[in-house]
KEKE-3310 file (N, C-alpha, C; in steps of 0.2 Angstrom, whole numbers, plus 5000, padded with zeros to 4 digits):
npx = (5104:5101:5101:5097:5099:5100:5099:5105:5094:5086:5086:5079:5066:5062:5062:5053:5042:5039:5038:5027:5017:5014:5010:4999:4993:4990:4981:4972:4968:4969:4961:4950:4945:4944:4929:4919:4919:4918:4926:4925:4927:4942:4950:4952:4956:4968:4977:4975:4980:4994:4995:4994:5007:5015:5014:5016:5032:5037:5035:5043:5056:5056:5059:5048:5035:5024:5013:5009:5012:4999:4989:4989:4985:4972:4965:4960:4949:4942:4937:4930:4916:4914:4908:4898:4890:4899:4904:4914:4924:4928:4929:4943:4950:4954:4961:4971:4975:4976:4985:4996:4998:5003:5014:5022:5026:5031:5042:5059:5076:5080:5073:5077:5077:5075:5068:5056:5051:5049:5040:5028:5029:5024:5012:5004:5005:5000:4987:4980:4985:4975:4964:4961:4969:4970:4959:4947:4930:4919:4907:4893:4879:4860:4845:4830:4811:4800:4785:4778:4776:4775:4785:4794:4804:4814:4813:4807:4821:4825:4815:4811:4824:4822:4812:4817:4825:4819:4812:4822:4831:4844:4856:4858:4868:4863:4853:4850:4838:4829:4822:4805:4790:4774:4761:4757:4761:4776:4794:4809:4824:4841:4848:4863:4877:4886:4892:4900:4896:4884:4884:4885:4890:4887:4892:4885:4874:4855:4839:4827)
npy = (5006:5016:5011:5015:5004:5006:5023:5033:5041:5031:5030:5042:5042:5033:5035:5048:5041:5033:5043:5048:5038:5038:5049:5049:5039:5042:5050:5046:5032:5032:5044:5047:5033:5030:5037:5035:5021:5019:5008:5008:5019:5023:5015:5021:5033:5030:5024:5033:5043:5038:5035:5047:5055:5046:5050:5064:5063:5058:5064:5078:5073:5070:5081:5091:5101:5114:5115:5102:5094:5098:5098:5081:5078:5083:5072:5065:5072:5075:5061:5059:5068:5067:5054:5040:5042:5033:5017:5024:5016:5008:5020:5022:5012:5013:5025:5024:5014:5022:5031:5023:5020:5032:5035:5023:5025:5038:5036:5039:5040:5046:5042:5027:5009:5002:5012:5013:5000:5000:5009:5003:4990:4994:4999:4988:4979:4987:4988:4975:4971:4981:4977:4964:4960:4967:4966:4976:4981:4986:4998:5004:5011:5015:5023:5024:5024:5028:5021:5020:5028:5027:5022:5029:5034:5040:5032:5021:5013:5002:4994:5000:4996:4983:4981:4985:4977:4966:4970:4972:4963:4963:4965:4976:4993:5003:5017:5032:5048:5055:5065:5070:5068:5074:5076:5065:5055:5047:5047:5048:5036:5032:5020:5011:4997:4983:4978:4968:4957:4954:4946:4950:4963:4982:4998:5009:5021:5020:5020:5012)
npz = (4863:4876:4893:4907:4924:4939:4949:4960:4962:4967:4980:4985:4979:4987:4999:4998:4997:5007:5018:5010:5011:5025:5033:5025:5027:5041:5040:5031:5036:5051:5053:5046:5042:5053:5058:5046:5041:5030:5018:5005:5000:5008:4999:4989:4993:4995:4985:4976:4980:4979:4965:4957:4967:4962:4947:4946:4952:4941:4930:4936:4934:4919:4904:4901:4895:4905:4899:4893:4904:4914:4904:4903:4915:4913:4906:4915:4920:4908:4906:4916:4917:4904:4901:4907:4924:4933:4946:4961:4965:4953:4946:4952:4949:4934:4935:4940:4930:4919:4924:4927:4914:4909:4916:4913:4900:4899:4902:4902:4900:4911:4921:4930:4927:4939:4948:4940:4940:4955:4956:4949:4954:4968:4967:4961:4972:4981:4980:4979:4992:4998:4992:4994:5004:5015:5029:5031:5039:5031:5034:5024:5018:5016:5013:5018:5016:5026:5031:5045:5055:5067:5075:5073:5084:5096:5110:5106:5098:5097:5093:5081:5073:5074:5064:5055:5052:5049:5036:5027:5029:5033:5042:5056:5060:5066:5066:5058:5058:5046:5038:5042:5040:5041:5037:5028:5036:5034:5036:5032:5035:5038:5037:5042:5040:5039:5024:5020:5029:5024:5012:5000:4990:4990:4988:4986:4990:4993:4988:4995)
capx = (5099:5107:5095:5100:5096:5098:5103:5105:5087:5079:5083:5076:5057:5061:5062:5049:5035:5037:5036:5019:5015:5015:5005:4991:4992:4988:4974:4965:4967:4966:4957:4943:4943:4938:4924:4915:4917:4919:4930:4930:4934:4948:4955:4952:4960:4974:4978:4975:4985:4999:4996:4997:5013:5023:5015:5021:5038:5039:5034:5048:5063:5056:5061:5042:5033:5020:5004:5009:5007:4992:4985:4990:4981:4963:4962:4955:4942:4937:4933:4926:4912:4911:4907:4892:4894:4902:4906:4920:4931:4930:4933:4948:4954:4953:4963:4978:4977:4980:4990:5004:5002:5006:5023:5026:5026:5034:5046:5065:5084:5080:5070:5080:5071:5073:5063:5051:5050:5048:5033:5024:5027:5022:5006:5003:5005:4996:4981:4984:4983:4969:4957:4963:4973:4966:4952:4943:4923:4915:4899:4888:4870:4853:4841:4822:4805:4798:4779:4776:4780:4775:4791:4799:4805:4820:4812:4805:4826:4827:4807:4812:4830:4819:4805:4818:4830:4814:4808:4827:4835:4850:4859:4860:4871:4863:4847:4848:4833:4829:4816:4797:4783:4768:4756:4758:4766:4783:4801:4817:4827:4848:4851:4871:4877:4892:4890:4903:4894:4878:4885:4886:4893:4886:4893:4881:4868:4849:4833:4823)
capy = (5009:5020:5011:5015:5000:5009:5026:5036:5044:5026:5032:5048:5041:5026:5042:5053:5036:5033:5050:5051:5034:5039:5052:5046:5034:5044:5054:5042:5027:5033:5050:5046:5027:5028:5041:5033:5016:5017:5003:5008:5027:5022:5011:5026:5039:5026:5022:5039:5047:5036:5035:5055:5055:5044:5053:5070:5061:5054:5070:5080:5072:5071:5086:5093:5110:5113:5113:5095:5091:5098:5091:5076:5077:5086:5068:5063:5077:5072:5055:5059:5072:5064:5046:5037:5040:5022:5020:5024:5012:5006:5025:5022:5005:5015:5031:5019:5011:5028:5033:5018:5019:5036:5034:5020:5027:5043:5035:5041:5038:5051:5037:5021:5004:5003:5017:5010:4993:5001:5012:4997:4983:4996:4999:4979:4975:4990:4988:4969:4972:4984:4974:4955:4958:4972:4965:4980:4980:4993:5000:5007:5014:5016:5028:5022:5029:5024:5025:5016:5034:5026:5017:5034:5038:5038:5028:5014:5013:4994:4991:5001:4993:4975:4981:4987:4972:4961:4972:4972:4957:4968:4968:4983:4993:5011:5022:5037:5050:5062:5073:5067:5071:5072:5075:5060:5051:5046:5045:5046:5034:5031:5012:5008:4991:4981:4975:4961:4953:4952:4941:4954:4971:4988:5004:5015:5025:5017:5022:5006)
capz = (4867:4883:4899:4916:4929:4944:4949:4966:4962:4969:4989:4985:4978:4992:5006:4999:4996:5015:5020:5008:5014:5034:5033:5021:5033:5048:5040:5031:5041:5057:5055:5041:5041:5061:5057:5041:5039:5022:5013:4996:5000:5010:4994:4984:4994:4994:4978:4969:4981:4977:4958:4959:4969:4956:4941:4950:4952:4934:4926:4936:4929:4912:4902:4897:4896:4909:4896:4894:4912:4914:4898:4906:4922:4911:4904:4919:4921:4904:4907:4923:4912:4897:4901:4911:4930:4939:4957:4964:4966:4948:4942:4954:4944:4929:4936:4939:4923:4916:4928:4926:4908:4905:4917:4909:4893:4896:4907:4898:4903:4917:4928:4929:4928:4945:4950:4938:4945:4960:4954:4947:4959:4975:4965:4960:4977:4986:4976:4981:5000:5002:4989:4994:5012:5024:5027:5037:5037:5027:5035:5021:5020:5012:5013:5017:5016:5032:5034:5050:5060:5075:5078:5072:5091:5103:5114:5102:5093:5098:5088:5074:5071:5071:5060:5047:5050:5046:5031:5023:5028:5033:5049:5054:5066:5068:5061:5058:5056:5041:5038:5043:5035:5048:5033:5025:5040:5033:5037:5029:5040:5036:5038:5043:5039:5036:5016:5023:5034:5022:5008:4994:4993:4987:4988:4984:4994:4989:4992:4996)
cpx = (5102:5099:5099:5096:5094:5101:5104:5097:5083:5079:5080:5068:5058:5058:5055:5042:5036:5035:5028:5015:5011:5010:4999:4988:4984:4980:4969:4963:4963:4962:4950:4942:4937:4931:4919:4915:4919:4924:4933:4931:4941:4953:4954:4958:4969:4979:4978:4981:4993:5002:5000:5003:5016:5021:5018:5029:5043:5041:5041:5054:5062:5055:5053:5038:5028:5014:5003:5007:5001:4987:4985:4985:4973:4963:4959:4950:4940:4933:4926:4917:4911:4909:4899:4895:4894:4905:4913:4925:4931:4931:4941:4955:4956:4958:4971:4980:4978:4985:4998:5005:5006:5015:5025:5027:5030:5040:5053:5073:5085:5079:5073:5074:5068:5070:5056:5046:5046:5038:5027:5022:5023:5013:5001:4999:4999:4988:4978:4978:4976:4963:4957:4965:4969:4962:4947:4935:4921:4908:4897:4880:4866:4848:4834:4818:4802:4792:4774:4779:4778:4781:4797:4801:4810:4819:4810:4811:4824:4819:4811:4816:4827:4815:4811:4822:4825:4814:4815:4830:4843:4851:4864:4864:4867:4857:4847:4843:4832:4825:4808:4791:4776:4760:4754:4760:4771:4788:4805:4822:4835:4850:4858:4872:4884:4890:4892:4900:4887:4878:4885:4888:4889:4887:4891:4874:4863:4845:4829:4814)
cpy = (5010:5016:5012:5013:5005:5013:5030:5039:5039:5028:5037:5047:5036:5030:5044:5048:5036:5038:5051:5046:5034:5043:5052:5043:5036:5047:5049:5034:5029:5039:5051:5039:5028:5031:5038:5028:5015:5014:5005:5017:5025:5018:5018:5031:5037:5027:5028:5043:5045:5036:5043:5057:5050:5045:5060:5067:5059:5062:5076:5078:5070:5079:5086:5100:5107:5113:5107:5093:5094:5095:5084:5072:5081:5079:5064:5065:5075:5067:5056:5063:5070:5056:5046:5037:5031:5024:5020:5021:5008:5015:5024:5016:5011:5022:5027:5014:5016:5030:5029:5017:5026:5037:5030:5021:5033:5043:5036:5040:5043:5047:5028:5015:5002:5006:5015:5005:4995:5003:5006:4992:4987:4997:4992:4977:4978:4989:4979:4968:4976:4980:4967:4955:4961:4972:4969:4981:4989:4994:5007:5008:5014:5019:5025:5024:5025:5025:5023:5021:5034:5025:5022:5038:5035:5034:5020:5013:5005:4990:4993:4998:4984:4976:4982:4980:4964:4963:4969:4966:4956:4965:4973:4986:4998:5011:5029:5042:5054:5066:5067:5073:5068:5072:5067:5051:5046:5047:5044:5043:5033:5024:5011:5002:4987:4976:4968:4956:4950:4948:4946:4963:4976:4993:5012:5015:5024:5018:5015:5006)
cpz = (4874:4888:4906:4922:4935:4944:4956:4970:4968:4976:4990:4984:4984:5000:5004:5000:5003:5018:5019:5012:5022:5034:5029:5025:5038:5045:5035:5033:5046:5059:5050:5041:5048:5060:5051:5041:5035:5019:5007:4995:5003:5004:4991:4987:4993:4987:4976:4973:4980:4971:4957:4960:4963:4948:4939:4950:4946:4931:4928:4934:4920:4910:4898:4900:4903:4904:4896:4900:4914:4909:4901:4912:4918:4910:4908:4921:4916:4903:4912:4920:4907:4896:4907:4917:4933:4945:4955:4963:4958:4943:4946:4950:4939:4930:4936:4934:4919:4919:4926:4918:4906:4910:4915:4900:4893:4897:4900:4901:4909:4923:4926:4930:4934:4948:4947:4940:4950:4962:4953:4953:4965:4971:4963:4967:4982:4985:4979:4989:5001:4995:4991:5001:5019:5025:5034:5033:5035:5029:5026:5020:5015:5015:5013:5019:5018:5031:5039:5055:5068:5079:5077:5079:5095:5105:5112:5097:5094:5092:5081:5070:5071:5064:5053:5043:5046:5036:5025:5022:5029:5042:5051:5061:5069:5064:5063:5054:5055:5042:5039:5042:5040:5042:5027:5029:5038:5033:5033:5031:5032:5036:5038:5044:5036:5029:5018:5025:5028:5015:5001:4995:4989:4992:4989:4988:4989:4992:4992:4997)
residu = (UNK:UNK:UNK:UNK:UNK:UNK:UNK:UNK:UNK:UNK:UNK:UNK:UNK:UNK:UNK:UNK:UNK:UNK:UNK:UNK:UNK:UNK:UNK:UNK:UNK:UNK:UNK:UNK:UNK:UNK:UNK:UNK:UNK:UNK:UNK:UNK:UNK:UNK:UNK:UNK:UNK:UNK:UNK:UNK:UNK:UNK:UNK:UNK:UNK:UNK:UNK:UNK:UNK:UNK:UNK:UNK:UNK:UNK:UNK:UNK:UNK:UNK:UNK:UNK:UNK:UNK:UNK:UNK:UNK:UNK:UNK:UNK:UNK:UNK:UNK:UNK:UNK:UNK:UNK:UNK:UNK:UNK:UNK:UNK:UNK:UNK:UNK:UNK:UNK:UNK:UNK:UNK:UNK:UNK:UNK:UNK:UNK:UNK:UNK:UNK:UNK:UNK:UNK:UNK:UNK:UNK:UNK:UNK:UNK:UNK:UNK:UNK:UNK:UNK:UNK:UNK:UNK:UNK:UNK:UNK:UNK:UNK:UNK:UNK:UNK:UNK:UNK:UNK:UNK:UNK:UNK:UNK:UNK:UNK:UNK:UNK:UNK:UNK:UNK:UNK:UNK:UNK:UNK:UNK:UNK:UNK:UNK:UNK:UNK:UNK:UNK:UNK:UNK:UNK:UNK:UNK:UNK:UNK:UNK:UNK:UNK:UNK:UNK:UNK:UNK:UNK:UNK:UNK:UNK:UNK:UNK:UNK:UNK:UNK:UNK:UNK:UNK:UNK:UNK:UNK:UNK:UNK:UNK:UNK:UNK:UNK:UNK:UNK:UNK:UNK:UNK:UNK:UNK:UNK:UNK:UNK:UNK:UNK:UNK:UNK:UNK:UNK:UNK:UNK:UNK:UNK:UNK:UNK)
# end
């Protein structure tokens, strides 16, 4: 069996993963992390984008048609459509367990072990860090049907931000204010909150 440990190719994925790396960086670090909050988008945009890049980089030195590589890439639209929706970050788990099996499976004497290695370990590790090391707080929200619309006013933010913090149990950073309903007197308020801080995490947008 012909295997090739390492071959020239490795500076070349070494180069272009920093390159992809840097700028991932820059825009979802510091141009959508600052702006949202959001934790487990930030892992996602991470991760897939890098899955992405080394199944794009596998698929190029292996000798295969293009119906194949798209075939490749629908099986993730299919899951996505024909299963039960799940959050995020576990469709995200799931994209890289596809991901890393179908390059390590198609992987052939074009991409040495080394490059492999490399594919694996950087995916191990990175997955690693942003769920176990970077520990950045994630503000997320919940959607509440207010109908105490007294307290719905600019001037009374510092009452309403106790009233909900009481009702929820949440400490909250922010409220913002949806649609009011004067016939019925109730409010659609935003709650923003670090999940962190409150002893359990959820992800997902709830009406309370």
């Amino acid at each position: 069996m012909n295997i090739t440990w390492f071959d020239e190719d490795v500076y070349r994925l070494l180069l272009r993963l920093a390159i992809n790396f840097f700028f991932i960086t820059i825009i979802v670090r510091f141009f959508y992390y600052k702006i949202s909050k959001r934790k487990d988008y930030l892992f996602t945009y991470y991760l897939m984008s890098f899955i992405i890049f080394f199944i794009c980089y596998s698929l190029k030195k292996l000798d295969i048609d293009t119906g194949m590589g798209l075939g490749l890439f629908a099986i993730f639209s299919i899951i996505r459509y024909r299963t039960n929706p799940i959050a995020i970050k576990e469709m995200t788990y799931l994209f890289i367990v596809i991901g890393l099996s179908v390059v390590n499976a198609l992987a052939s004497d074009n991409i040495s072990m080394t490059e492999l290695g490399i594919i694996n370990f950087f995916m191990l590790g990175m997955t690693y860090c942003l769920e176990f090391v970077w520990l950045l707080k994630h503000e997320t929200r919940k959607t509440i049907l207010f109908e105490n619309i007294k307290l719905v006013d600019i001037s009374k933010g510092d009452a309403l931000k106790a009233e909900l913090e009481r009702r929820t149990g949440l400490s909250i950073n922010r409220v913002e204010i949806g649609k009011i309903n004067y016939l019925d007197d109730t409010a659609q308020l935003r709650v923003y909150y670090y999940d962190d801080e409150q002893g359990y995490s959820d992800y997902n947008e709830q009406a309370v």
